[in-house]
Residue, then its C-alpha position, 0 to 999 in steps of 0.5 A: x225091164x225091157x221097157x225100161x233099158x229101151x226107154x234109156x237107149x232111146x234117150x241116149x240115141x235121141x240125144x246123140x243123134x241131135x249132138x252128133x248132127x249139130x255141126x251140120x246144121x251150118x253146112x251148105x246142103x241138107x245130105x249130111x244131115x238127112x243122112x244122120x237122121x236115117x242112121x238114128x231111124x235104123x239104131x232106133x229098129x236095132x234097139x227095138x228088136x235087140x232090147x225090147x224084143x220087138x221085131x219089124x216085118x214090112x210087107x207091101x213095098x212092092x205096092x210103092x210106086x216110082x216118084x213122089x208119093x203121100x203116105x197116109x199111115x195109121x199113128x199108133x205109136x211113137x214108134x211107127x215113124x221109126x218102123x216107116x222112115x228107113x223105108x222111103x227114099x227121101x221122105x218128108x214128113x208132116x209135123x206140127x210146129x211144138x217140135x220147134x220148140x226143142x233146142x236146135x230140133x227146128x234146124x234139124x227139121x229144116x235141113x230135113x225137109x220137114x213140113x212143119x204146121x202152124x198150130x197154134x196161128x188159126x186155120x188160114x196160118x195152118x193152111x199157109x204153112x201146109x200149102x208152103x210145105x207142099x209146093x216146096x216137096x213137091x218141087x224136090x220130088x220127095x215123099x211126104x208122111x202124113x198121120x190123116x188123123x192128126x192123133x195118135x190113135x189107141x189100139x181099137x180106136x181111130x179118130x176122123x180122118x182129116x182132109x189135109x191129106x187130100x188137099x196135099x194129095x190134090x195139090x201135088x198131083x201124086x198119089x196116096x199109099x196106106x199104111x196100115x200096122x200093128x205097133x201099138x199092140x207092142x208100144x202104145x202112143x207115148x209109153x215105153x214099149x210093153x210087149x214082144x213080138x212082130x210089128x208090122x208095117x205093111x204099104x197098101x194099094x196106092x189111091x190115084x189122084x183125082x177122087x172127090x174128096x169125101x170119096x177118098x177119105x173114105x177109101x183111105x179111112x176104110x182102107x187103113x182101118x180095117x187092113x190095121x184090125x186085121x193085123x192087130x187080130x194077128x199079133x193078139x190072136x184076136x178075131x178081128x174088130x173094126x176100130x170104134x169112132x172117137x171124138x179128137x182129144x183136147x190139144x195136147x191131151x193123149x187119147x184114153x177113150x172111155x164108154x162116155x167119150x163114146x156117148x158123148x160122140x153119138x149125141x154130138 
């Protein structure tokens, strides 16, 4: 029953947030907008805790460095870009260009700075539309969330940690911070949140620029995987368990890992 009022008040709060931001997509300046969208982020917390019974705990923030930064998080769930948002001062983020696709959201992305990937143009346009995206955060000395597994990953699972974010990293100068969390234990990928509790968000040692790229991967990919197992463990009362390799899904598919996707990976 929770799931389901929440699942309403996220479509209503999603739909009024966009109407209420329409007049502003015209005016000069990105701030009234921006402004806009924070608010939607923290409704969204509200009605996590009030109606689904999910409560928010950040820790780490003291890790966070001054200036700009990349975020390399953990994507579980639908819901940890709304746990992540409120928290970082001007913060851009990485998305790909299906989201354009949503009546008026693409000048809402715009006004927010969002670094929005050509998907579907091959790698040269993908990486056009990255290196754009980078220079012009760089040059507004923002934030930048990135997801490095490009996927959203299921509890116990995680994809292979792509080099994007790396490549930004590099490009910017800035460092890296990990985010680790337990989200989808109480909301998993696309679904109405199904469980109560304490998700946690918690920001990791920051990685300084400057490392070999398979270096740092493996930093990041060790990092936010096993910190994640450790929280999943708390929030289940589990013992903790590395999360298992898997193929990236077809485009457009959601993850639903079996013993034969498993298989297939090992052969591959």
């Amino acid at each position: 029953m929770r799931g389901t009022l929440f699942q309403l008040a996220y479509w209503v709060l999603s739909i009024g947030y966009v109407l209420v931001s329409l007049p502003f997509l015209a005016w000069p300046g990105h701030g009234p907008v921006r402004a806009i969208i924070r608010s939607y982020t923290r409704a969204m917390n509200f009605a996590l805790r009030h109606i689904a019974g999910i409560r928010k705990e950040v820790r780490g923030r003291e890790r966070l460095p001054e200036g700009a930064f990349v975020i390399g998080a953990k994507h579980q769930s639908w819901g940890d870009g709304f746990l992540i948002y409120p928290e970082i001062k001007d913060l851009a983020f990485v998305t790909g260009d299906h989201l354009e696709r949503f009546p008026l959201v693409g000048g809402i992305l715009k006004k927010l700075g969002a670094i929005v990937i050509d998907t579907c143009g091959g790698g040269e346009k993908k990486a056009s539309s990255l290196a754009n995206g980078m220079h012009k955060a760089k040059a507004d000395g923002r934030r930048v969330l990135i997801y490095p597994e490009g996927h959203l990953a299921p509890v116990g699972y995680h994809f292979r940690y792509k080099s994007g974010v790396w490549h930004m990293a590099e490009a910017m100068g800035v460092p890296v911070v990990p985010v680790a969390t337990n989200i989808g234990v109480f909301w998993q990928q696309q679904e109405s949140p199904r469980r109560q509790g304490t998700a946690v968000i918690e920001f990791l040692e920051p990685i300084p620029p400057g490392l070999p790229r398979d270096e740092f991967i493996a930093r990041l990919t060790e990092a936010v995987e096993t910190r994640t197992a450790e929280l999943v463990a708390e929030a289940t009362g589990e013992p903790a368990a590395r999360a298992r390799l898997i193929p990236d899904p077809p485009n457009g598919f959601e993850a639903a890992p079996t013993l034969e996707d498993l298989a297939a990976y090992k052969k591959a």
